[in-house]
N, C-alpha and C positions, 0 to 999 in steps of 0.2 A: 504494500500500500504506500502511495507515495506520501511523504510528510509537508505540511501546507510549508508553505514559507517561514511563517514565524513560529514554526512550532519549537524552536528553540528555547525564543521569548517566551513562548506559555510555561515551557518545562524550564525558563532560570537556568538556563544551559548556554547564552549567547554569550559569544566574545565579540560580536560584531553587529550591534543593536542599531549601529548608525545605515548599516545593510539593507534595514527593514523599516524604520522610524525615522519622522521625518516627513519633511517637504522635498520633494521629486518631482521630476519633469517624466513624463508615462508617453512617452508617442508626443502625439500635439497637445497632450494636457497636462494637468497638474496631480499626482495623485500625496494624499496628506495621509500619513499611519498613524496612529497614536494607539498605545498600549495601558492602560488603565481600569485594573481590576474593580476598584471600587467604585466606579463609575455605571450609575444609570444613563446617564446622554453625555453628548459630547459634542460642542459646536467651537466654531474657529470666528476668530475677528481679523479681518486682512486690515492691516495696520501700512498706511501712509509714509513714505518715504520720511527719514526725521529730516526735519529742520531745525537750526540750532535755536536752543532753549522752548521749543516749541511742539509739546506731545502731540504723536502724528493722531490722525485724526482716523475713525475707522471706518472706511471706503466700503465695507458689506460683510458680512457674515451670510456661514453657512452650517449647516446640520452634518454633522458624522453617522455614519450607518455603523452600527454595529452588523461585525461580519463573523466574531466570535463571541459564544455566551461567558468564556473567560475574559473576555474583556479587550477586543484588538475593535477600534475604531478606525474607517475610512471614508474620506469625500475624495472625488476625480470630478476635474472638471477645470472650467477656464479659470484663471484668475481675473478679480473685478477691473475693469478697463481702469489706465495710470499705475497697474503695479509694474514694472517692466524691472525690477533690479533680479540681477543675480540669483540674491537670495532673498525673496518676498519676507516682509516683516507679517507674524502672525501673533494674535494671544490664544491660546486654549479657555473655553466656557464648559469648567467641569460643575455635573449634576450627580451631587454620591443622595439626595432624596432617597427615601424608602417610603413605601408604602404608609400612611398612618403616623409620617413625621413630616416636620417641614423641611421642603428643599435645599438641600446644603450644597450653595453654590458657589463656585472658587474661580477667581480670574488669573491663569498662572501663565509666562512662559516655555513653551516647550522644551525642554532639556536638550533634544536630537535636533534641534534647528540650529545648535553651534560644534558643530563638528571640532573634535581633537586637533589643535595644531601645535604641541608640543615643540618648544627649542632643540634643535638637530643637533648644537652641538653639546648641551646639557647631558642628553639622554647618553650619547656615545661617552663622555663623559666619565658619567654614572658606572655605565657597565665597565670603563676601563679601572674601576676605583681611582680615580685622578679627579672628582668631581667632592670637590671642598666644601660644597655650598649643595650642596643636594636636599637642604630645607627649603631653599629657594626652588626647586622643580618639583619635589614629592610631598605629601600632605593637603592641608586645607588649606586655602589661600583665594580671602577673600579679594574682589576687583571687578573690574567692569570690562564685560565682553562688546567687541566692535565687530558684527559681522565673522564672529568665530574666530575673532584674537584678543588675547589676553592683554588689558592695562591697568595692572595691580597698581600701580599710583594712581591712578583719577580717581577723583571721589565728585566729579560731575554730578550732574538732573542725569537721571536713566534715558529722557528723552532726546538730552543734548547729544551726548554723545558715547550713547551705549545702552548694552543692560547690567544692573550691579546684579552679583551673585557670588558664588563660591565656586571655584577648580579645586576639584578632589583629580589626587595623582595616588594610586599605592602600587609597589614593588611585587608581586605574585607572580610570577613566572611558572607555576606550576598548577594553577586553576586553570579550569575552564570555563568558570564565569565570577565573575567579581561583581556586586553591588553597594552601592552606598545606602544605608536603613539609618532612618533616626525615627522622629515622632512625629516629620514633617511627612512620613510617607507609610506610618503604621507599622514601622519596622518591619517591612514586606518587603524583600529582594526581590520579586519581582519587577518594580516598579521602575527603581535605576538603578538599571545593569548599566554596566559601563564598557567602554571600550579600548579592547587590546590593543596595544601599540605595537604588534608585532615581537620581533625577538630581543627587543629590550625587557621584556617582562612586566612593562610598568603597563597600568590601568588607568583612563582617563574619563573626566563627567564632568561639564558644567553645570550647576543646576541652579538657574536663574531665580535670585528675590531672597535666598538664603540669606540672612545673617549673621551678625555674630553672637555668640553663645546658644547658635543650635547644636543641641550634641547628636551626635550620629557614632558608627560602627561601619564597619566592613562585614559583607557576610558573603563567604569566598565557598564556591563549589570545587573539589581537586578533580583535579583533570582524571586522574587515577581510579582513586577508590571511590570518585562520587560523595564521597563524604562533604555535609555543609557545616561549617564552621563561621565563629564571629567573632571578631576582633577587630581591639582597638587599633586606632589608626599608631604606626610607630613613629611617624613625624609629627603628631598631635603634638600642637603649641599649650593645650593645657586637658585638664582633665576633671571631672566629675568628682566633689569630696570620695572621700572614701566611706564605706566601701563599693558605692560603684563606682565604674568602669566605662562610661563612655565618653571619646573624646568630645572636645570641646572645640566651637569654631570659633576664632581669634581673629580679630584685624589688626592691622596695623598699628604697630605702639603709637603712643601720642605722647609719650616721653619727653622732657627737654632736655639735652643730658647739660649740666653745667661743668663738666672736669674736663675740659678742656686743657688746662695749667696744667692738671696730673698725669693725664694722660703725656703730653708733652715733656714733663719733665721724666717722667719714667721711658721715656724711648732713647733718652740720655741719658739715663743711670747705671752707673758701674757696678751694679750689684753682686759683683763677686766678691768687692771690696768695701760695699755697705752695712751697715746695720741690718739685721735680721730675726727679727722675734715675732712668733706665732702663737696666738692665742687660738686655740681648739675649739671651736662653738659646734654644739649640737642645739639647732634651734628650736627644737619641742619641747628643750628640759633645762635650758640655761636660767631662765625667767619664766614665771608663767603668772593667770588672771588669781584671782585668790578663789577663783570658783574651776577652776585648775582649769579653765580653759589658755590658748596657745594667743603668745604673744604675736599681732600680724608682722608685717616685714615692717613696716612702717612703724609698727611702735616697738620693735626692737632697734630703729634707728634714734631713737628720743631715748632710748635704757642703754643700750649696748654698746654703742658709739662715745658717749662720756668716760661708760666704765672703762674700756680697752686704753683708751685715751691717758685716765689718770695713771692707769698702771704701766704707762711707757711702751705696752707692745708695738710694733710699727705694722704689721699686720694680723686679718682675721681669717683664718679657714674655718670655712664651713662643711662640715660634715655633708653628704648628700643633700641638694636641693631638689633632684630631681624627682619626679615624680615617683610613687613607691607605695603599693599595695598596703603593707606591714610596716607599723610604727617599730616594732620591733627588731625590723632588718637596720635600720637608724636610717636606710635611705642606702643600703649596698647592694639591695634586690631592688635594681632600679626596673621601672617599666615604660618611663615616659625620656625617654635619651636627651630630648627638644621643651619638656614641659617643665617648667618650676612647679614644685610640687603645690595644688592649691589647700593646701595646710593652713599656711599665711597669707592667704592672698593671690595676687593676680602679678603677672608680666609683668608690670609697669611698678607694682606698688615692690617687686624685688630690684625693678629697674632702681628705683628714688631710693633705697636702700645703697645700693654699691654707692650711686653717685653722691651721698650723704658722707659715707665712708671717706670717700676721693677727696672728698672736698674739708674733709676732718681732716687729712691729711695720712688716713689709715688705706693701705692695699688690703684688696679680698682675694681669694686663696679658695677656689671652688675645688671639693673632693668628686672625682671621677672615676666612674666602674666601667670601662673596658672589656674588663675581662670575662665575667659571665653576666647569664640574665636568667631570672625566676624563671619556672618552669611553668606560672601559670597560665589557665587556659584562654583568656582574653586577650595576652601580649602576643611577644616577640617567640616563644615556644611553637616549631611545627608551626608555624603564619601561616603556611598556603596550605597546608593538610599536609606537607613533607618536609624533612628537616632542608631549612633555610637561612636564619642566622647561624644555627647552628651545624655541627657535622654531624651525619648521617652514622657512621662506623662511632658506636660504643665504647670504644676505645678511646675517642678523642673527645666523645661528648660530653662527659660528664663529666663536673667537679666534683667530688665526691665527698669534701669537705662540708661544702656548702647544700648540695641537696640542688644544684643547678646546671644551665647550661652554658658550653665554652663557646664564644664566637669563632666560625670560623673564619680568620683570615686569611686565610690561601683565598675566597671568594672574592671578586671587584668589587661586588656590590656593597659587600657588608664594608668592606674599608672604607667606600664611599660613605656609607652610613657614620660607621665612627668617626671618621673627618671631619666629617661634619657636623658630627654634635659637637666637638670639640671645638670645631672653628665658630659655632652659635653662638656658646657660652661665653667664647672670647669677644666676638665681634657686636652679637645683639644686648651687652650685659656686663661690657666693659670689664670683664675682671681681669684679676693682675695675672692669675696663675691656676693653673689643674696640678693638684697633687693627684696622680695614678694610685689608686690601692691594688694591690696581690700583682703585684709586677711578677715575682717570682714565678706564681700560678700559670702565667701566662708564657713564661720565658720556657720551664720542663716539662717537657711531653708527659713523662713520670711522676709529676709534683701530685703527692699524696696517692698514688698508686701502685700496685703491689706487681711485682713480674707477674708477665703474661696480660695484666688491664689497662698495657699503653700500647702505643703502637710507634716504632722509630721513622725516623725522618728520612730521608729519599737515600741519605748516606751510611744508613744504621746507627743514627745518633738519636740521644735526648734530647737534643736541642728543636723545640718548635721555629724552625727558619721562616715561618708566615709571620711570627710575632715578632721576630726581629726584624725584617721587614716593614710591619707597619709601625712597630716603635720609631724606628727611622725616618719613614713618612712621616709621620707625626709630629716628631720633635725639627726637622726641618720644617715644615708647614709654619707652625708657630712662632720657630723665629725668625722666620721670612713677613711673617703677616702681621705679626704683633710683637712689635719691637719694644722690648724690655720685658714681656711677659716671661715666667718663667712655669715650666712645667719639674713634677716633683715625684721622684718614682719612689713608693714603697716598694725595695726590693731586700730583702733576706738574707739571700745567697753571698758567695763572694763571684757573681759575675763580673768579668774586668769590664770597665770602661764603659760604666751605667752612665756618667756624667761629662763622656768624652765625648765633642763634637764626629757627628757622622763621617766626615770625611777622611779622619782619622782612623775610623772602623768601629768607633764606639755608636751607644746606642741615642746618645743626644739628648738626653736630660739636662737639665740646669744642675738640676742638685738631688742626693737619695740620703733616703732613711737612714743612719747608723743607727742599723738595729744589734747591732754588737756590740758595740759602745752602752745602749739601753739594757741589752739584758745582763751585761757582764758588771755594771755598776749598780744594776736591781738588787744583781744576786748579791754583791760586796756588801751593798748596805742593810739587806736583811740578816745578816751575820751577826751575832751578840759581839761586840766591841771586840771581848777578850780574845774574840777568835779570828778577827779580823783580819793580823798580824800570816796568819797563812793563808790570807787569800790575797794577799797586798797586788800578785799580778795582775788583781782584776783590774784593777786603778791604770796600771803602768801600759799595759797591753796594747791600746789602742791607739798609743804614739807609733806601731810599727807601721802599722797601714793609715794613718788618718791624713795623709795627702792623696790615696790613691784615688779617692772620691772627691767631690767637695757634696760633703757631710752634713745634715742636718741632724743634730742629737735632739731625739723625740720622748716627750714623755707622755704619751699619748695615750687616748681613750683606752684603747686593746690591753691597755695594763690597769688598768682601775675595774677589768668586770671577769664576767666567767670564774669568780673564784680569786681571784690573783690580789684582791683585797686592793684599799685605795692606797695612793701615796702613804697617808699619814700611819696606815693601820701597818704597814708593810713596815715600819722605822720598828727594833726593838727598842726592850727598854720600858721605864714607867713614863706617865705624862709628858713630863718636862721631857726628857731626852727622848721623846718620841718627836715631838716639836721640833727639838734641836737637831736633833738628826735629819729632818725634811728639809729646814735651814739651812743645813751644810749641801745637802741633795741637789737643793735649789741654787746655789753659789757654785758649787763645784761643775752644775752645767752652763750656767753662765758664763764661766771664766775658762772653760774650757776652748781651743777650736773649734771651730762650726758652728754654724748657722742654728738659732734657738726654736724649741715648738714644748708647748704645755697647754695641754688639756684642762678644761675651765675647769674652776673649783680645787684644781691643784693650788692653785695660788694663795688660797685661805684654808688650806687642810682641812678639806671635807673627809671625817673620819671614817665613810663607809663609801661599797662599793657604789659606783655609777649608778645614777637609777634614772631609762628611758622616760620614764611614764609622769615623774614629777620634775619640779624646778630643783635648785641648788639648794641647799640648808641655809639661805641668808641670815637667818637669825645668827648663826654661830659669829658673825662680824661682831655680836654685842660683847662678847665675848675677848678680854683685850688680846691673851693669846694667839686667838685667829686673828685677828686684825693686826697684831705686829707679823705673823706671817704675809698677811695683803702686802704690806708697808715694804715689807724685804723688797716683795717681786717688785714693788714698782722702784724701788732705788738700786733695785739690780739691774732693769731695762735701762733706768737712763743711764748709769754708770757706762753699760753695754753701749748706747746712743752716742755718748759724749766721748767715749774715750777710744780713739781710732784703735791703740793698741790693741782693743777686744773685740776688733770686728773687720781691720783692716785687712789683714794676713789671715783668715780663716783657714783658706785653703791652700796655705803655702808654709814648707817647712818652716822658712824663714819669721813667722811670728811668733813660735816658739821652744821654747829651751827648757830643758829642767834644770832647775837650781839642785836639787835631789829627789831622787825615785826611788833609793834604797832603804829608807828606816820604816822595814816592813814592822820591826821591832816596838817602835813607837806611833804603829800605823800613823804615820804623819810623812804628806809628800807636798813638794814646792816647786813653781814654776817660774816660767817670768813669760809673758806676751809683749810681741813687739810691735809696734808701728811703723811705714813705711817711712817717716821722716826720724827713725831711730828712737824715738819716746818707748818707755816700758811700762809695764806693772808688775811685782812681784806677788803671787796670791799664795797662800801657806794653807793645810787644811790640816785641823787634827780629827780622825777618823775614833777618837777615844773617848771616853768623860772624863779621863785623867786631867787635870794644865799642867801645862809645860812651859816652868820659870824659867827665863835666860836659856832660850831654844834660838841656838846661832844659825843663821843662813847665810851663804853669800850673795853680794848682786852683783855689779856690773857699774858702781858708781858711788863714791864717798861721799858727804856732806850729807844733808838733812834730810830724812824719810819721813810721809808722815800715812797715818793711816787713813784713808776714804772709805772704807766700810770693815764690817764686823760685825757679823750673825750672831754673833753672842750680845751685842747690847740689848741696855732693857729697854729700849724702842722698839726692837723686836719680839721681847717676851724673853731675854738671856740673862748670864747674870750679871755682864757689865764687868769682865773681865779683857783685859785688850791693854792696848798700845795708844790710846788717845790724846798722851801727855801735851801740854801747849806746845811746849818747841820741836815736839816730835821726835824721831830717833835719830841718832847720829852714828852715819856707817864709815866705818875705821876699820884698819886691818884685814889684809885680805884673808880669803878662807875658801875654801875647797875650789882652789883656783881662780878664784873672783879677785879683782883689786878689791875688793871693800865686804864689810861683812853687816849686818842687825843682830843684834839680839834680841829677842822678842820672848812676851808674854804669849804662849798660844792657849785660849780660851779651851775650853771642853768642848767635844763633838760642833767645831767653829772652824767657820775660815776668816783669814782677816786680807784685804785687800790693799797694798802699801805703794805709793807713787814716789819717784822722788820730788821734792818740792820745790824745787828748782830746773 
């Protein structure tokens, strides 16, 4: 039996709707299709040539035959005498009336009257993964169509010149019919089905009068198994509170951005040789309403922006903003790549957040997931009915840690994809920097997999060569496009030359996690005092390799949860030397090489572990304790600020030296940080609750030393033991090969920080 024409359309089975619907020339006439299930009648209005600012006028209408009891509508016949254009302008006169209700009649434009005419060189693009901006070709994207072309700037009269509406694009290459459903069309794929672009894979539909903040979905038939699936759109600019799921249609920001100065002055900042300190914000739990609802973006810029401010950090990362099913993932089971999560708010209201920031004189530091994505069933998981972000072979799919799936890079498309969210977040939202989480996850084919559950690389290696690959893309993209931005790998391992420019062979980071330096100084300072003494190389250690990166020393979320107890609870010891011990914690990463990062609430020694779900224990500020803890951090940042020596030379042997590494005996070790016009610091740390009277060190300079800080004073909560004398100390006599020596009071479980004064 032969199949009608559109029996495609009836079965939700077309990839080629513009085949069948629509306005057509049939011989010497006109023949009109339209597809409309919910439809009792269906008439057309032939609409007047436009004239500018001047709704055309409508020259005659006519009736549609129903030719199908599903719903396919047809008129043939001339058009009314003065249409002569190309493409006759029409509206649709939809009748959904039922019997015994009043007629419910709708005046819409036809969707199949503006044919697909995608950018030619966008789409090649895309597929070559070289396509940086693929938000700008794939997703919702409101605009005004001309005769079946896209002019997403005019925001014109519909009559002057055009019709406003929305371009849906999505990536599917493995259906055989795609549809756009929202509420505007009864969530019935039926309705519009859209149409293939051929072997790009991509899906296209204009659907005229759309606005913004209609939600809709994808509801994709597999070419394959037939199976119908629905899912959100993956370039969705925003998304539906949680817990639903469907996307959100977005126009164009109306933002004004004012940081123009910051931006300028960061595309000239040497920030190898800057200042650098990172305050850690998780934004659902830093502050919250007293009725525990969530701070929006805007009113964490009137709280959050002061505070970071007074405590000297110089910048803020933010934990995941991106959109995220599960509060509980913190925002690392990302599902919106392109969408600020609407937790806090909208686009614009995290826009006026950064640009608040900028203009405070604070960078933002957006955290990015890469690496995998949730397995649920409304995202990026099996998108077309077969694995598609993801790989196909078991082996490579699955993170096994996390309960998720691994992108694969080896695909054009998907690298085009992550490009491009990375290049969004840069470009639509102004931030300073992406720190990358689970670099490592991504870097070993093996990483958390047991022999025989990985599969080697084209050479029989571990090494994943797609990821190194597109770390490379990546990190040149970024600093080609956005000069001074800097990107920041959490990486584990000891992969060489994570922060070595690509062309050299490395992978092009700005800067990565010393997560060795983190765990090797955890463990030293969870150690009772007395025992300290044999584990001294935890201290010493990471002078061997600490140029071979440039280092960021992190004390970050991942160590305040799952068990690993907070900061303050991790110090042995009673009260007091619990305190003092985080003090020293707190100085000994400051004064150390590299670049700084402290997870919020570290600052005022929040005594328990992290907690998602609420804000910070503020009350503990009343508390003077904690509040000479605040006091440290902030006169540790500016210290850090002010004095080149602690930030000039980060990443070069030459900023410093140890004065002594060896008295594992007196757990007590001393350095000296240099600056590039030769200025020092000498910083001392005793690791003990013992003090240490007339404790000699050498430096590098006779005459008058005096001290600038010391975690033992009682402004911080210590007992005011130290070297603060008026005229300061007097360095005489050389000693362990220095021309000049101090002798020093060194306080209990303290560091004291000493400049020359001169």
């Amino acid at each position: 039996m032969t199949r009608p024409p559109f029996s495609a359309l009836l079965e939700a089975r077309s990839h080629d709707p513009f085949g069948t619907l629509g306005l057509r020339r049939d011989g010497n006439a006109w023949l009109l299709r339209v597809f409309q299930p919910h439809a009792q009648a269906v008439a057309v209005e032939w609409l007047a040539a436009d004239r500018p600012g001047v709704p055309p006028d409508c020259v005659g209408s006519d009736s549609l035959r129903r030719v199908d009891a599903a719903g396919i509508f047809e008129w043939r016949g001339r058009l009314p005498d003065g249409l002569t254009a190309a493409r006759p302008q029409y509206a649709l006169l939809i009748d959904e009336g039922k019997s015994g209700r009043a007629a419910q009649c709708q005046r819409i434009r036809d969707p199949y009257a503006f044919p697909p005419q995608p950018p030619a060189d966008d789409l090649y693009l895309f597929n070559e993964g070289r396509n940086c901006q693929s938000h700008r070709l794939l997703g919702a994207a409101c605009g005004i169509r001309h005769d079946g072309v896209d002019d997403l700037d005019d925001t014109a009269s519909e009559w002057a010149h055009g019709v406003p509406g929305v371009t849906f694009r999505v990536w599917a290459p493995n259906a055989e019919r795609v549809s756009v459903i929202g509420p505007f069309n009864r969530w019935d794929g039926r309705v519009h089905q859209m149409q293939s672009l051929g072997a790009s894979g991509i899906w296209e539909l204009f659907i005229p009068h759309l606005a913004a903040g209609t939600l809709y979905k994808y509801e994709i038939r597999n070419r394959g198994s037939g199976a119908v699936i629905v899912k959100s759109d993956p370039y969705a600019r925003q998304f539906e509170h949680r817990p639903a799921t469907a996307s959100r249609v977005v126009d164009e920001s109306t933002h004004v951005w004012r940081d123009g100065g910051w931006l300028g002055r960061r595309a000239m900042r040497d920030w190898l040789h800057a200042p650098l300190s990172i305050y850690e914000v998780h934004a659902g739990s830093w502050m919250r309403h007293v009725d525990g609802s969530f701070y929006g973006y805007r009113e964490l810029s009137e709280r959050l922006i002061p505070y970071v401010l007074e405590l000297g950090f110089t910048h803020i990362e933010f934990m995941p903003l991106m959109e995220h099913p599960l509060d509980e993932s913190w925002g690392y089971q990302s599902t919106g790549y392109f969408a600020p999560t609407s937790r806090f708010g909208t686009a614009d209201d995290l826009r006026f957040l950064i640009d608040a920031c900028h203009r405070a004189g604070l960078g933002v530091i957006l955290d990015w997931v890469p690496g995998h994505f949730p397995n649920d069933e409304f995202a990026l998981a099996h998108f077309d009915g077969s694995p598609l972000y993801e790989h196909e072979d078991p082996r490579l799919k699955y993170q096994p840690d996390w309960g998720t799936h691994v992108f694969n890079f080896g695909r054009n498309e998907v690298r085009s994809f992550l490009l491009s969210s990375a290049h969004y977040w840069l470009s639509e939202f102004h931030a300073d920097g992406l720190r990358v989480d689970a670099v490592a996850s991504m870097l070993y084919l093996d990483y958390s997999r047991k022999a025989g559950e990985w599969l080697p690389n084209r050479h029989g290696g571990r090494e994943n060569l797609e990821a190194i690959q597109f770390f490379q893309e990546l990190n040149t993209m970024v600093h080609r496009e956005f000069p001074g931005a800097l990107t920041m790998a959490e990486e584990s391992t000891a992969w060489p030359m994570v922060s070595r420019p690509v062309h050299l062979g490395g992978l092009g980071f700005s800067m990565k996690w010393n997560m060795g330096w983190m765990n090797d100084t955890l463990d030293y300072m969870q150690k009772d005092p007395v025992h300290r003494r044999f584990h001294h190389q935890r201290l010493t250690f990471g002078q061997l390799y600490a140029y071979s990166e440039n280092f960021i020393l992190p004390l970050s979320h991942d160590e305040v949860v799952h068990g690993k107890r907070a900061l303050l609870a991790k110090m042995p010891g009673d009260d007091w030397q619990r305190r003092a011990n985080l003090r020293l914690l707190l100085a000994y990463q400051m004064t150390m090489p590299g670049k700084k990062l402290l997870f919020m609430g570290g600052e005022f020694g929040v005594p328990h572990e992290w907690r998602c779900n609420e804000e910070l224990p503020w009350r503990l500020l009343d508390d003077p304790c904690h509040a000479g803890l605040q006091a440290l951090m902030r006169d540790l940042n500016r210290l850090h600020v002010s004095c080149p020596a602690l930030h000039e030379l980060d990443f070069e042997a030459g900023g410093f030296s140890w004065i002594d590494c060896h008295d594992s005996e007196q757990s007590v070790i001393s350095w000296l940080r240099h600056a590039r016009d030769g200025r020092c610091l000498a910083v001392v740390c005793n690791f003990t609750p013992v003090p240490r009277h007339g404790y000699r060190i050498g430096v590098p300079q006779a005459g008058v030393w005096r001290e600038v800080l010391n975690t033992d004073s009682t402004y911080y909560g210590g007992s005011n033991l130290g070297n603060g004398g008026v005229g300061g100390l007097q360095a005489v006599g050389s000693w362990m090969g220095r021309p000049a020596s101090l002798v020093l009071d060194l306080p209990p479980l303290a560091a004291v920080v000493l400049e020359p004064a001169d």
